[in-house]
C-alpha positions as CSV (number, residue, x, y, z in Angstrom):
1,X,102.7,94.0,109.9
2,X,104.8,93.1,113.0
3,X,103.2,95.9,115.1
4,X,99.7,94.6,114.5
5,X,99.7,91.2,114.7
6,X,100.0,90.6,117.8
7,X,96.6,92.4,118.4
8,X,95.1,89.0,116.0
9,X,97.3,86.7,118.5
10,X,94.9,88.6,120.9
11,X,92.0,88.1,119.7
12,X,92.8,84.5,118.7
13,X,93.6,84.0,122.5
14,X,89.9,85.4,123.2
15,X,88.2,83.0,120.5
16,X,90.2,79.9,122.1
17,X,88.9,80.8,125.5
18,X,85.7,81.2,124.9
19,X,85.5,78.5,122.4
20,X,86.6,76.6,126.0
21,X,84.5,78.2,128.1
22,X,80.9,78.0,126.2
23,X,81.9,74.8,124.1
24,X,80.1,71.5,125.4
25,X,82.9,69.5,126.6
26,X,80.9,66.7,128.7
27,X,77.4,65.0,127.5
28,X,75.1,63.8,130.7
29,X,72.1,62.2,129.1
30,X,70.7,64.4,126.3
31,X,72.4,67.4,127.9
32,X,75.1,69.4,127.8
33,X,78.1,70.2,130.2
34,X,80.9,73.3,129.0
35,X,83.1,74.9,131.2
36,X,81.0,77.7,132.5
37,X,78.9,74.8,133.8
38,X,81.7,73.0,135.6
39,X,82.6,76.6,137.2
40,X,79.0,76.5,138.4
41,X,79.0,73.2,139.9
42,X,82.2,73.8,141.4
43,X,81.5,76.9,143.0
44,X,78.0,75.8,144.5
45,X,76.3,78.5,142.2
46,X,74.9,76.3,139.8
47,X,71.5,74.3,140.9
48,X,72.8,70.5,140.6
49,X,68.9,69.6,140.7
50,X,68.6,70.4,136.7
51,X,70.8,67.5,136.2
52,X,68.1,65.0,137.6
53,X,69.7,62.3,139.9
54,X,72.8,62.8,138.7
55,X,73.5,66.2,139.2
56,X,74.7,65.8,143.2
57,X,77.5,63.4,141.8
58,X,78.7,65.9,138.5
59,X,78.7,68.4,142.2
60,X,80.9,66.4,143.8
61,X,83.3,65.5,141.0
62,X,83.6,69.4,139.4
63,X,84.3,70.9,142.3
64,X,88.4,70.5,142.0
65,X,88.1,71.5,138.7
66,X,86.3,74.8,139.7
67,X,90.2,76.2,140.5
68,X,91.3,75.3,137.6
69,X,89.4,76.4,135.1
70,X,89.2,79.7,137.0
71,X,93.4,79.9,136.5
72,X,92.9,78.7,133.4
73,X,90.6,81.8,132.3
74,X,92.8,84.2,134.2
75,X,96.1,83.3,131.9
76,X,94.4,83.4,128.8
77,X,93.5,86.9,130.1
78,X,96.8,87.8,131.2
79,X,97.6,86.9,127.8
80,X,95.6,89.1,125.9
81,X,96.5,91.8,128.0
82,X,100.2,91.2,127.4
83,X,99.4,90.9,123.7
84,X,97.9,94.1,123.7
85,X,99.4,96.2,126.1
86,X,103.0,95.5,125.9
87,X,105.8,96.9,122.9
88,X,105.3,94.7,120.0
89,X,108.7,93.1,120.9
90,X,107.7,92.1,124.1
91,X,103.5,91.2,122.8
92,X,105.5,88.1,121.3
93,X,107.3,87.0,123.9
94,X,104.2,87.0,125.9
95,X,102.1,85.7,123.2
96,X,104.3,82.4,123.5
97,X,105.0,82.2,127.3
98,X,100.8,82.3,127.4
99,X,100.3,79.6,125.1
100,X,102.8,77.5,126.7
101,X,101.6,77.6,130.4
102,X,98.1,78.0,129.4
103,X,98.2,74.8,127.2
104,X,100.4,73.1,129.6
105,X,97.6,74.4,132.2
106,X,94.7,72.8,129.7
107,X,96.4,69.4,129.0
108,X,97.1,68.6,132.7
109,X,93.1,69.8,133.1
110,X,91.4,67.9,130.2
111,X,93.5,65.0,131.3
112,X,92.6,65.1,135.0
113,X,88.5,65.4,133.4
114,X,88.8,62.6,131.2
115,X,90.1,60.4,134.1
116,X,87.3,61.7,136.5
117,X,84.7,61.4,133.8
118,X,86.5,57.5,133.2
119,X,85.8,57.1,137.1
120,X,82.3,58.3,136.4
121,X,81.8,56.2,133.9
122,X,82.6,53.0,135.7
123,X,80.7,53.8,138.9
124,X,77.4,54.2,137.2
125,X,78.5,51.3,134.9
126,X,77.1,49.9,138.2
127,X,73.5,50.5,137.9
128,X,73.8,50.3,134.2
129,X,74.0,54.5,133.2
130,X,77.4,54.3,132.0
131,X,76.3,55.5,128.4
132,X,74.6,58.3,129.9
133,X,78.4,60.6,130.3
134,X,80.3,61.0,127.5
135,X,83.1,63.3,126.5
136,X,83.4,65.7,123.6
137,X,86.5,66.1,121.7
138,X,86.1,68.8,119.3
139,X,86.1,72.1,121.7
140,X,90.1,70.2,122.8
141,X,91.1,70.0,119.2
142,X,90.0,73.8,118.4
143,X,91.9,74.8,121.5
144,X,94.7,73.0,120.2
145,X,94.7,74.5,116.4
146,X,94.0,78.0,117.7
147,X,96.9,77.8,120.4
148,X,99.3,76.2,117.1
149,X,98.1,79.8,114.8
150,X,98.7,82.0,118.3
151,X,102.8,80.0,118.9
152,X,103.4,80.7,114.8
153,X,102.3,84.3,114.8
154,X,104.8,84.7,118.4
155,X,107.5,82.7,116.8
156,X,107.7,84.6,113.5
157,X,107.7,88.0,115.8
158,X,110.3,86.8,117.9
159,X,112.3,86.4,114.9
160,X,111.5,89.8,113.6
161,X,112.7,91.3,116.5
162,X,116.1,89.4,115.9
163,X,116.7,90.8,112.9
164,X,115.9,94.8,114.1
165,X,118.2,95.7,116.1
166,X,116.5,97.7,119.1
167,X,117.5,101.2,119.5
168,X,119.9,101.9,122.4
169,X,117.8,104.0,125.2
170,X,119.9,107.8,125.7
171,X,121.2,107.3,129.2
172,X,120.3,109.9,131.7
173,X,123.2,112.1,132.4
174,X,124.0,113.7,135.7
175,X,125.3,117.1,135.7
176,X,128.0,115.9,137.6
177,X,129.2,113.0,134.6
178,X,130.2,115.9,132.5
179,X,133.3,116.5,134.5
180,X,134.2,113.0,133.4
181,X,133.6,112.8,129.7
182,X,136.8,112.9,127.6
183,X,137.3,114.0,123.8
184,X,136.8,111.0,121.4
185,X,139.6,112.9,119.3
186,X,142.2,112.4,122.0
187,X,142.0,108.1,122.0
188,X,141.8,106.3,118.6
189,X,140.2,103.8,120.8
190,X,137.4,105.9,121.5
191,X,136.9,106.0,117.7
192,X,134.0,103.5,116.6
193,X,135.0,101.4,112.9
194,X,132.1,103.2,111.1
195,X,133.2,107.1,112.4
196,X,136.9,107.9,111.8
197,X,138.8,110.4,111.7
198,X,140.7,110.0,108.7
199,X,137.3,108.9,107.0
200,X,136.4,112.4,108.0
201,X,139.1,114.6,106.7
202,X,138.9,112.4,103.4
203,X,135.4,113.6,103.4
204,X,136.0,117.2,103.9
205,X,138.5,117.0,101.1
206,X,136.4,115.7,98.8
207,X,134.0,118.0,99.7
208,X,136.4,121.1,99.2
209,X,137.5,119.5,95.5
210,X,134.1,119.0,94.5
211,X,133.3,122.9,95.6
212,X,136.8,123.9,93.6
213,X,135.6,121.5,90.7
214,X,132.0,123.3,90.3
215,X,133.6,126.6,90.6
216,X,136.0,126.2,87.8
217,X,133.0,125.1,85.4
218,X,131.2,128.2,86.6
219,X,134.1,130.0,85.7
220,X,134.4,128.2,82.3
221,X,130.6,128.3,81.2
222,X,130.9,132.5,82.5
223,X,134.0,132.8,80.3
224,X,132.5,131.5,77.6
225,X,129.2,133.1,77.7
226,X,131.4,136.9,77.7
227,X,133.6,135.4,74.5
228,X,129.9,135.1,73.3
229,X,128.6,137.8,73.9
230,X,132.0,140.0,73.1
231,X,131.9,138.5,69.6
232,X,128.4,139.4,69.3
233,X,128.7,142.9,70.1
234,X,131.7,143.2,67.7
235,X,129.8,141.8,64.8
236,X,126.7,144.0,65.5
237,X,129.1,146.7,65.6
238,X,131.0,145.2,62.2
239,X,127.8,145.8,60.4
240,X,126.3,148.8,61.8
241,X,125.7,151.1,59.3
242,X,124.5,154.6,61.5
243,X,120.8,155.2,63.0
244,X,118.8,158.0,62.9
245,X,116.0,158.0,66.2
246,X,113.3,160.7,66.3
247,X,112.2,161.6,69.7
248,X,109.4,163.8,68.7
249,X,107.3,164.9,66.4
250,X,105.9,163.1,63.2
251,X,109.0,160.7,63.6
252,X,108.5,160.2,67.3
253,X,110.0,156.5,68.4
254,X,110.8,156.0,64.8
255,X,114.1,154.7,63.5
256,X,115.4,155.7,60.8
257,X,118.4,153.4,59.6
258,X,120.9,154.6,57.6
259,X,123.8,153.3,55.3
260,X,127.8,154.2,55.9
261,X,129.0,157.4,54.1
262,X,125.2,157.5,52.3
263,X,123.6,161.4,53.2
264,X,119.7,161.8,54.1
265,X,118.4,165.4,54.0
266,X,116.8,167.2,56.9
267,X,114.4,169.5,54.4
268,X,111.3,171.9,55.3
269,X,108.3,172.8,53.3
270,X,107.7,175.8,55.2
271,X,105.2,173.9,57.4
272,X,106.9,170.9,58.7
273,X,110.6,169.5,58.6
274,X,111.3,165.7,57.3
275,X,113.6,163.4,56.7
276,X,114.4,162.2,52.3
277,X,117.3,160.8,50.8
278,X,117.2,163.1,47.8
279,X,118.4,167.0,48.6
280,X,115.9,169.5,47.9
281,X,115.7,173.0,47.8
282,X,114.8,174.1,51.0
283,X,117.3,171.8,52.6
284,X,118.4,172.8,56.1
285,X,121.3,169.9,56.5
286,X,123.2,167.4,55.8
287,X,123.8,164.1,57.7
288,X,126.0,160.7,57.1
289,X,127.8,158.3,59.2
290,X,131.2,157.1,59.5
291,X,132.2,153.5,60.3
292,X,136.4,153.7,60.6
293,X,135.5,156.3,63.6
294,X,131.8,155.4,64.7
295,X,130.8,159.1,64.1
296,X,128.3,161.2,62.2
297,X,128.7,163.9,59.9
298,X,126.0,166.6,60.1
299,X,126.9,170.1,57.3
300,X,124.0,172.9,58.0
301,X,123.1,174.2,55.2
302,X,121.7,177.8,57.2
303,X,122.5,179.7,60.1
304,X,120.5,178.9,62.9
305,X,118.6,176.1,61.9
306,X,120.9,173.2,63.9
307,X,121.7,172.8,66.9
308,X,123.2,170.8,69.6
309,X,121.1,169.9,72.8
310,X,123.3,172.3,74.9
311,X,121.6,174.9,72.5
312,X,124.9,175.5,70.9
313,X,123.7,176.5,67.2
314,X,126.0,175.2,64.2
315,X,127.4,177.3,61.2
316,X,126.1,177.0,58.4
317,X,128.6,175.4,55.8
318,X,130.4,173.3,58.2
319,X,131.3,169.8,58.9
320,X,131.0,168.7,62.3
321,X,131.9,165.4,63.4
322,X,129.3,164.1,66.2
323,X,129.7,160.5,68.1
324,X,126.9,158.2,68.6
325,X,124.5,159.3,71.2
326,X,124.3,163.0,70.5
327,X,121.3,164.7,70.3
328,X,120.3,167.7,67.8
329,X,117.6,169.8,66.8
330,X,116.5,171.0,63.5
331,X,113.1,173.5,63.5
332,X,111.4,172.0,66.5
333,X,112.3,168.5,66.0
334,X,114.7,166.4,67.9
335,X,116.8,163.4,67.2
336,X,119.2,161.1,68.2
337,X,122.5,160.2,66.6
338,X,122.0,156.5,67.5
């Protein structure tokens, strides 16, 4: 709010002038004399025959008010534009100094009128016309009240500048100054109260204990995510029981799970091999996992009817102890001791 009111303690300076100005201030018979008149009158411009036989006298007592009124109109100007045009620290100040000198200006004016009109008054008291001038009083007392709004507005800036500090303007520096400048670090009484040095190494170390404190949970929360998954691993592999995978074939990403020291049959019809729990006839081996060593047992049952992936065919007969993750073949099919 304090950077745009000073453009309402312009305008109000625009209202109270031309409330001034255009106002009628004087009353000559049934008409009407404002400002703008009396600069008229006072500069010759205005025809002082309107006025009827009175006009040549209003002539000759406006003129030293023709000077006046025409300062007058230039501060309330000067005003506006200081309002308007300067930093809203300085638009107060102005916005003060303007009502001051400009109502000092107006009292010493309106004063100096209502004596004149007072002296006008008496000499036509003469031949009896005295009624005819009059002075109104309302245009004054708008002046006034506008000028009281404009000195609040200034005075409650002036007071928010007081309580922001301005900012300090970076000084231009020389390329010759640098020769001169001298380490802050080497004088404590370079040192300002808020910037410290000691304030700054207890900040670094705080720093460097908050970066040791996170580490150490990282380290804790990783630690404890292993011991989880460690004990995981060792009860999956507490209650595994052997796995048969088929790679092709009718049994193609199939699993076939098994149970510890419990055979399945690899067994052909004469068309197609398969995998049963009961031993049949035609059975071409034998297959059953061992927990205590995590290894299978296959037994072929014929010659050349087994073999290893290497192609490395297995007797018939005997027992051959396979780890987890070898593959063998039995009459085009292949699986995987998983």
């Amino acid at each position: 709010m304090k950077w745009y009111l000073r453009y309402a303690a312009g305008v109000l300076f625009v209202i109270a002038l031309l409330i001034l100005l255009f106002s009628p201030l004087i009353d000559v018979s049934v008409m009407e004399l404002s400002l703008i008149d009396v600069l008229k009158l006072g500069s010759g411009i205005g025809d002082s025959g309107a006025w009827g036989g009175i006009g040549d006298v209003l002539e000759e007592y406006m003129k030293p008010f023709f000077f006046v009124v025409l300062f007058l109109a230039l501060l309330v100007l000067a005003s506006v534009l200081g309002c308007v045009l300067l930093s809203w620290r300085s638009a107060y100040v102005a916005a003060v100094a303007g009502v001051a000198v400009t109502n000092l200006v107006t009292i010493i004016s309106v004063w100096t009128l209502y004596s004149k009109i007072k002296e006008l008054r008496q000499g036509l008291d003469f031949f009896g016309m005295g009624g005819l001038v009059s002075l109104h009083k309302a245009p004054s007392v708008l002046w006034f009240l506008i000028s009281a709004a404009i000195l609040a507005i200034g005075v409650w800036g002036i007071c928010q500048a007081a309580k922001m500090p301005e900012a300090e303007r970076p000084e231009e520096i020389l390329p010759e100054n640098f020769n001169h400048r001298r380490n802050p670090w080497e004088h404590r009484q370079d040192l300002t109260a808020q910037v410290r040095r000691e304030d700054y190494l207890n900040r670094i170390n705080e720093l460097e204990q908050e970066k040791e404190r996170r580490e150490m949970y990282q380290e804790i929360a990783q630690e404890k995510q292993e011991k989880k998954e460690k004990e995981w691993r060792q009860e999956a592999v507490s209650h595994f029981q052997g796995a048969l995978k088929g790679l092709d074939g009718i049994y193609q990403k199939k699993i076939y799970p098994l149970e510890e020291r419990r055979p399945v049959y690899f067994v052909s019809d004469g068309t197609q091999t398969f995998v049963t729990e009961e031993k049949q006839e035609e059975l071409l081996a034998e297959l059953y996992y061992i927990g205590a060593y995590g290894e299978y047992c296959v037994t072929p049952a014929k010659r050349q009817v087994c073999f290893l992936e290497s192609g490395q065919p297995l007797g018939a007969g005997r027992h051959y102890y396979l780890r987890r993750g070898t593959r063998i073949c039995l009459e085009g099919l292949s699986f995987l001791l998983a």
